[in-house]
C-alpha positions, 0 to 999 in steps of 0.5 A: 102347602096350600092348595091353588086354583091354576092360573087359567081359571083366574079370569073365572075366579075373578068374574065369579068373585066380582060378580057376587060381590056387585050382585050382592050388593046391589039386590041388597040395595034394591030390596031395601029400596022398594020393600024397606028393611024388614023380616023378608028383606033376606028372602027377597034378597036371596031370590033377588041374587039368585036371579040376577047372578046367573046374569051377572056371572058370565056378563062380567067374564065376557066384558071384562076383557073388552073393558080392560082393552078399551081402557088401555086404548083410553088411557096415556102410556107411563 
């Protein structure tokens, strides 16, 4: 049998998992923007997800909540 993660954790598991998704991405973006595609782009990319994911991280598991409750309060019942 595979080993689970309890489900207390999915609202961490959930922030964490789209937090590096986005960070990921859009450093990776950045980077290539203002520095171009060349042989540092993975270093600046590293420093730039290790600065911005420790913000990101809990940013998305404090406002994730709000913003599904705000979204419910938005959208019309089935």
């Amino acid at each position: 049998m595979k080993a689970r993660i309890p489900a207390r954790y999915a609202n961490l598991l959930f922030g964490g998992m789209l937090s590096m998704l986005m960070v990921t991405i859009i450093s990776g973006t950045v980077v290539a923007i203002t520095n171009g595609v060349n042989e540092r782009m993975p270093e600046l990319w590293l420093r730039g997800f290790l600065t911005a994911w420790p913000i990101a991280f809990p940013s998305v598991v404090i406002l994730a909540p709000r913003v599904r409750r705000l979204v419910n309060a938005l959208i019309a019942p089935n």
